[in-house]
Structures are given as C-alpha cells and as structure tokens.
OpenMM code with the backbone's topology and positions (N, CA, C; nanometers):
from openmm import Vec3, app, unit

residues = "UNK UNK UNK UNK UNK UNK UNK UNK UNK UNK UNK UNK UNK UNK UNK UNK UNK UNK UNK UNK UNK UNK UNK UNK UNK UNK UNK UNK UNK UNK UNK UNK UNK UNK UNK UNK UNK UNK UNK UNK UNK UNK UNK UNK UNK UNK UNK UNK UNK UNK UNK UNK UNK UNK UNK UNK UNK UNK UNK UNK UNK UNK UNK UNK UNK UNK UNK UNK UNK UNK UNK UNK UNK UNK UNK UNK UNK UNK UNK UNK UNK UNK UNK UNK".split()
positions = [
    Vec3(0.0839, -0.1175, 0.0000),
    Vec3(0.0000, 0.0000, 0.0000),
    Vec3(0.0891, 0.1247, 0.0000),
    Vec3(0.0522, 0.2208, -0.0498),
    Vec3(0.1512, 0.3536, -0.0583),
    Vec3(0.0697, 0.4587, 0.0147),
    Vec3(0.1916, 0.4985, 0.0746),
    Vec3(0.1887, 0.5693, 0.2030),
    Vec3(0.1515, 0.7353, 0.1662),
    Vec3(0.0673, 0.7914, 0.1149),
    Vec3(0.0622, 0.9075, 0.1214),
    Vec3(0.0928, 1.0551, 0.2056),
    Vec3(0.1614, 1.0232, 0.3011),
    Vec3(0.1926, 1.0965, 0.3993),
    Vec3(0.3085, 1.1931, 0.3714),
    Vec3(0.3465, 1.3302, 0.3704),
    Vec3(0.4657, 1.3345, 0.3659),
    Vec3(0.5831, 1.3327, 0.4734),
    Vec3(0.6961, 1.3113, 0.3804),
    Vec3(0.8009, 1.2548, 0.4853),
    Vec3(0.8115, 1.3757, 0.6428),
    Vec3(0.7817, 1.4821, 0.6369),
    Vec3(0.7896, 1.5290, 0.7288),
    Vec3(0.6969, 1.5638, 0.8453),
    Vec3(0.6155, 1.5133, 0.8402),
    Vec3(0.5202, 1.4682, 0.8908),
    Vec3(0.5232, 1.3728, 0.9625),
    Vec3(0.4335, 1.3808, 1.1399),
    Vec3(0.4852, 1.3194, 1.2328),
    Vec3(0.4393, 1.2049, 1.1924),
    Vec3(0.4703, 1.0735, 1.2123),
    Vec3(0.3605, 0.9674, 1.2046),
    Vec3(0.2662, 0.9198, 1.3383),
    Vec3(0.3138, 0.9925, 1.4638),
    Vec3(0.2038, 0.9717, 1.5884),
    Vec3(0.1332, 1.0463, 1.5645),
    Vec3(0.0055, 1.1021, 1.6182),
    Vec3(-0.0720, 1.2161, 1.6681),
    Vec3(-0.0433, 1.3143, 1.7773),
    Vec3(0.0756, 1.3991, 1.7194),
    Vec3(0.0969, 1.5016, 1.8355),
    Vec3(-0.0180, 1.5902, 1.8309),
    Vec3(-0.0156, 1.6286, 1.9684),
    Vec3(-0.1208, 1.7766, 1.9613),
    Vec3(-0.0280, 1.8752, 2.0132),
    Vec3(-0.0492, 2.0063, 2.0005),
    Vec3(0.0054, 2.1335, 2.0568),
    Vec3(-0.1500, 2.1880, 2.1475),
    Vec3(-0.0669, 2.1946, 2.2641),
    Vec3(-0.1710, 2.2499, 2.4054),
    Vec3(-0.1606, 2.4099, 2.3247),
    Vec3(-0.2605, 2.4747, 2.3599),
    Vec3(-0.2686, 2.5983, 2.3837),
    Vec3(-0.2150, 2.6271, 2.5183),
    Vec3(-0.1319, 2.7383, 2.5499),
    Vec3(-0.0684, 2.7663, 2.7182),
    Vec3(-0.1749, 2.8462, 2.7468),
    Vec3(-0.1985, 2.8387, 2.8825),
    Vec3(-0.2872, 2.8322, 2.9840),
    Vec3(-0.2954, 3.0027, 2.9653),
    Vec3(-0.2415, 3.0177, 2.9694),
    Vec3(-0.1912, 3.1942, 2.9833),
    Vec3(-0.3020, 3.2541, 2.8644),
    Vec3(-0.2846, 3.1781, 2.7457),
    Vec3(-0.3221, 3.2119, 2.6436),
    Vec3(-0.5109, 3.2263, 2.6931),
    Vec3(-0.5473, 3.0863, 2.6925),
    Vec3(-0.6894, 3.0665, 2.7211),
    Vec3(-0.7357, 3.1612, 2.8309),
    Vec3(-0.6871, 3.1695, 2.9608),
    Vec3(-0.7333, 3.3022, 3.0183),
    Vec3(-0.7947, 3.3955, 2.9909),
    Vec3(-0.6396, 3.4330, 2.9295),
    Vec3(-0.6613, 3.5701, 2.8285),
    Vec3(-0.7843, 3.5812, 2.7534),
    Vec3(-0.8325, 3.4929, 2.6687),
    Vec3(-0.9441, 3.4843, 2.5787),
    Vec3(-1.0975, 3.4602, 2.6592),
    Vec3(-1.0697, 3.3898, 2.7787),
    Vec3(-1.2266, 3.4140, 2.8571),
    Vec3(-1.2240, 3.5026, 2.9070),
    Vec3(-1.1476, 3.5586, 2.9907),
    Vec3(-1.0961, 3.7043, 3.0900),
    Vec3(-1.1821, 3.8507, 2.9163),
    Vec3(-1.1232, 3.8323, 2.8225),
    Vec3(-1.1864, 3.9188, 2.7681),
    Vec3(-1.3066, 3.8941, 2.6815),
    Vec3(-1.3666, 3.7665, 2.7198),
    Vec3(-1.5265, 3.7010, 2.7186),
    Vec3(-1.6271, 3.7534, 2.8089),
    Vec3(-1.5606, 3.7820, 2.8884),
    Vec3(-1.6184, 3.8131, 3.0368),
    Vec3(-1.6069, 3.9883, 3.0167),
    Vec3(-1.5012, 4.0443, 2.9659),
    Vec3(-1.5046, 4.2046, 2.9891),
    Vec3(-1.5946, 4.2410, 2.8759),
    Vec3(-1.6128, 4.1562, 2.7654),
    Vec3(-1.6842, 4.2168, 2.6313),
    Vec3(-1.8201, 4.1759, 2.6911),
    Vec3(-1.8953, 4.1365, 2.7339),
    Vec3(-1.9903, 4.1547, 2.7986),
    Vec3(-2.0390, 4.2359, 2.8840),
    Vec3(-1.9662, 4.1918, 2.9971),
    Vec3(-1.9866, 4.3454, 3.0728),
    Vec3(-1.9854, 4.4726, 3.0093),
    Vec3(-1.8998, 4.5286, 2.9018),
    Vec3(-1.8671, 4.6151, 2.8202),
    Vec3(-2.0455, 4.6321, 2.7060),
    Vec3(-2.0539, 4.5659, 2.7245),
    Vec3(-2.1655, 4.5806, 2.6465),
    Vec3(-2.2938, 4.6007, 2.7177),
    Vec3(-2.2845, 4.5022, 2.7879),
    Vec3(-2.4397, 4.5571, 2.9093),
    Vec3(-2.3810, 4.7052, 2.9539),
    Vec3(-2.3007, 4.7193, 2.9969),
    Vec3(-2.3055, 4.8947, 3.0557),
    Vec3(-2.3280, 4.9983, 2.9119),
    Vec3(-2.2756, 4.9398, 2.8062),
    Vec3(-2.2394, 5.0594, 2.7001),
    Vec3(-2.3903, 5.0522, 2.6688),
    Vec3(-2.4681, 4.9798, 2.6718),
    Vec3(-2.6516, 4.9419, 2.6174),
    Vec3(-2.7124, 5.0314, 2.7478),
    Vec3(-2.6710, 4.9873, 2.8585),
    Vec3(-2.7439, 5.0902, 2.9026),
    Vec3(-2.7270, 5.2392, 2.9375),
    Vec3(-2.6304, 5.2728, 2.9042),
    Vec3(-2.5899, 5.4138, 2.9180),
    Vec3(-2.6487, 5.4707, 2.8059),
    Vec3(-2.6228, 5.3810, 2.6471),
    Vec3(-2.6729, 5.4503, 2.5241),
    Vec3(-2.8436, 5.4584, 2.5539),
    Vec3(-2.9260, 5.3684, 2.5969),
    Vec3(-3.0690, 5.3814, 2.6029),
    Vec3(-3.1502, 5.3603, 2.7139),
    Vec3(-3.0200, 5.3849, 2.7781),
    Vec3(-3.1252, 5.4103, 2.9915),
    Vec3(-3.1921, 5.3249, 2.9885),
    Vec3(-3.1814, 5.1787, 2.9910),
    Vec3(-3.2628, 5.0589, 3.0413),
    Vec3(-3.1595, 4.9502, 3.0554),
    Vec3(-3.1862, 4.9525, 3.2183),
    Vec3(-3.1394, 4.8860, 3.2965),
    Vec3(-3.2378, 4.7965, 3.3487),
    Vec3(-3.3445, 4.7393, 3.2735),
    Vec3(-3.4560, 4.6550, 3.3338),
    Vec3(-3.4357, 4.5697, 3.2927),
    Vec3(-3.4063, 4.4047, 3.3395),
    Vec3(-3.4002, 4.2979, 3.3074),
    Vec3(-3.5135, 4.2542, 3.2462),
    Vec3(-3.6617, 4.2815, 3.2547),
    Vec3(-3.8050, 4.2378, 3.2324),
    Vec3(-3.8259, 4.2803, 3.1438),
    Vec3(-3.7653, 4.3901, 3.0911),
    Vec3(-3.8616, 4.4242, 2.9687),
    Vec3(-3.8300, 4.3563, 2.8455),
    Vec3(-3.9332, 4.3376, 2.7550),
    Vec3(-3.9415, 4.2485, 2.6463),
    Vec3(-3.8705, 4.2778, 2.5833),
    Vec3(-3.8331, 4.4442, 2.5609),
    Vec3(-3.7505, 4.4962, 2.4153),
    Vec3(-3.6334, 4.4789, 2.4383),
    Vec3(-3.5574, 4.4327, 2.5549),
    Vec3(-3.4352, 4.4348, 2.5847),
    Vec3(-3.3809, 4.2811, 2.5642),
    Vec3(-3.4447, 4.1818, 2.5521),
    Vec3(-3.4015, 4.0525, 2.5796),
    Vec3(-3.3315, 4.0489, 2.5256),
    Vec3(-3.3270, 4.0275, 2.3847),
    Vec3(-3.1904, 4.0373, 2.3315),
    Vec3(-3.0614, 4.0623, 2.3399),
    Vec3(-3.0241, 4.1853, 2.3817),
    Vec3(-2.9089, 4.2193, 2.4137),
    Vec3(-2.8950, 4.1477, 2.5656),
    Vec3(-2.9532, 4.1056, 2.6670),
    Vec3(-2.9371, 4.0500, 2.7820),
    Vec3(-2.8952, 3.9254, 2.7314),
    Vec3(-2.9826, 3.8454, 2.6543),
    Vec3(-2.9144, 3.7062, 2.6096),
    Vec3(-2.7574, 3.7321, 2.5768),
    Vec3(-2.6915, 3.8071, 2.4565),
    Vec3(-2.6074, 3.7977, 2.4163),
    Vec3(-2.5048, 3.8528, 2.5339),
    Vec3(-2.5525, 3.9457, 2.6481),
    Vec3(-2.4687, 3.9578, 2.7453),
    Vec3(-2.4307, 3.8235, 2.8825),
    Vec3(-2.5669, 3.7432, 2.8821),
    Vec3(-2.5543, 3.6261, 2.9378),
    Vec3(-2.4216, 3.5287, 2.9216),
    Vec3(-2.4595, 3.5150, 2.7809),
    Vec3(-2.3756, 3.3998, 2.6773),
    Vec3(-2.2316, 3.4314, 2.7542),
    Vec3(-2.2311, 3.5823, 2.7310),
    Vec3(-2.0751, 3.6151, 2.6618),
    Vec3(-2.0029, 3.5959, 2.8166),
    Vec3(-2.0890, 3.6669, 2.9241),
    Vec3(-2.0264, 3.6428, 3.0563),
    Vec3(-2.0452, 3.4966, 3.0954),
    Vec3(-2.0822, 3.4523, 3.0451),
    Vec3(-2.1176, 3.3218, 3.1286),
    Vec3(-2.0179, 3.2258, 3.0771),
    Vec3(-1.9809, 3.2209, 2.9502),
    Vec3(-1.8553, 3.1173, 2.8771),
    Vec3(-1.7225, 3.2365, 2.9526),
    Vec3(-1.7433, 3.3631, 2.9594),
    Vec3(-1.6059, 3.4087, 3.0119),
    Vec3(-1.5431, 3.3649, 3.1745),
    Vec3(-1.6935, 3.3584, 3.2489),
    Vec3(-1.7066, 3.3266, 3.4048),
    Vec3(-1.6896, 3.1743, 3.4000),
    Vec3(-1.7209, 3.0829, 3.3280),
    Vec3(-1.6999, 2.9454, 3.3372),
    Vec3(-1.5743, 2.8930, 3.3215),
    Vec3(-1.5396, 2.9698, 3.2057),
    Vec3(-1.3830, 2.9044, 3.1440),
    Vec3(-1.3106, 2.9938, 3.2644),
    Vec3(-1.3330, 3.0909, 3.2933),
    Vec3(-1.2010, 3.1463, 3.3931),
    Vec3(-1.1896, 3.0491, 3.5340),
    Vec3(-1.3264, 2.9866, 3.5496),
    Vec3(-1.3102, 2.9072, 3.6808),
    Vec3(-1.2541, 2.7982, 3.6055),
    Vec3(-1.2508, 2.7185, 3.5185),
    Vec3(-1.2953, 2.5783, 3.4868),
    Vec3(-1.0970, 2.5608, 3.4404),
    Vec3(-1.0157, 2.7085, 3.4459),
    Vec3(-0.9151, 2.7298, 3.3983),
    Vec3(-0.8012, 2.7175, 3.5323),
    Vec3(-0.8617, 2.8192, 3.6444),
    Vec3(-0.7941, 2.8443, 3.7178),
    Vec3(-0.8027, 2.7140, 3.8328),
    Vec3(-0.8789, 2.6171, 3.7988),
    Vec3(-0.8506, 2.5005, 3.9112),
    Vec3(-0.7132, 2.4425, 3.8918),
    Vec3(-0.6314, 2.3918, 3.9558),
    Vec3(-0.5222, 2.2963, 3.9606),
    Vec3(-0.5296, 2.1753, 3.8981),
    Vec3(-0.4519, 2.1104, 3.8793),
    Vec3(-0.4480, 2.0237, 3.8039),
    Vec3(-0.3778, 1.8644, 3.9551),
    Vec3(-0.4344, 1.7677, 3.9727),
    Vec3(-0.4155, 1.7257, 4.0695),
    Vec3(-0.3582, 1.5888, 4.0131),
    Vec3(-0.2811, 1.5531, 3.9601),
    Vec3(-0.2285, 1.4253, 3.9850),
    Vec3(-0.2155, 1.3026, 4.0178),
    Vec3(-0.2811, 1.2171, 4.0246),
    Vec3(-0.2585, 1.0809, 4.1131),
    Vec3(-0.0867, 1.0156, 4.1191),
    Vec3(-0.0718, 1.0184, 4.2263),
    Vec3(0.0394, 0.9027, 4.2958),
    Vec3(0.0800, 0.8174, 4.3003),
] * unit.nanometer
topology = app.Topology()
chain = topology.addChain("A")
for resn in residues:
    res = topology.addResidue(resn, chain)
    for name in ("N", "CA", "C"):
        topology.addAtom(name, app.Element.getBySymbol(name[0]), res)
C-alpha cells in the first residue's frame, strides 16, 4: 500500500496544548466584552430593566458572553491534581 503521507510529517498524533496563559486571556476578555456591552446598552438607552421584552436580546447575548467568560475562567484556574 503507498503511504501518502509526507516525509515530514509526524507519524504519531501530536497535539500542541494551547498555554494556559493564552486561554485566560481569551475568557478574561469574554467576560469584559460583555460586561462592556451591558453597561455601554445601558448608558446609550437608559434601560437597565431585566423584564422588559424589548431588551431581551441584548441581555441574552450579554448572558452567553459572561457566562462562557465566568466558566472558562473558573474551569481554567482550578489545579491540576495528579494521582500518585
């Protein structure tokens, strides 16, 4: 059978980690572009009411955005524990 692979090319499956530092970084400003946006929405149109109908929208997309930024920053900053 012929090997289509080229020669430089690993033949295991390496992966490259993203560094930790990196991913932070990217929920940490998941988390500020949200916030950044719920304050800038309500300063531009003075509604700060969670209930009202016309607003849902932008509350969803502020949910999302803090909520993957608040998850991954915890789900990041736990330790990594080892077995013995």
């Amino acid at each position: 059978m012929i090997c289509l692979m080229h020669r430089r090319m690993p033949e295991e499956k390496t992966e490259l980690g993203i560094p930790k530092k990196v991913m932070m970084a990217g929920y940490a400003a998941l988390l500020a572009l949200g916030l950044i946006i719920y304050i800038s929405w309500g300063l531009m149109y003075g509604s700060w009411n969670l209930f009202d109908r016309s607003n849902l929208g932008i509350y969803s997309v502020t949910v999302v955005l803090c909520g993957f930024g608040a998850v991954g920053l915890i789900l990041y900053s736990l330790k990594d524990e080892q077995p013995q």
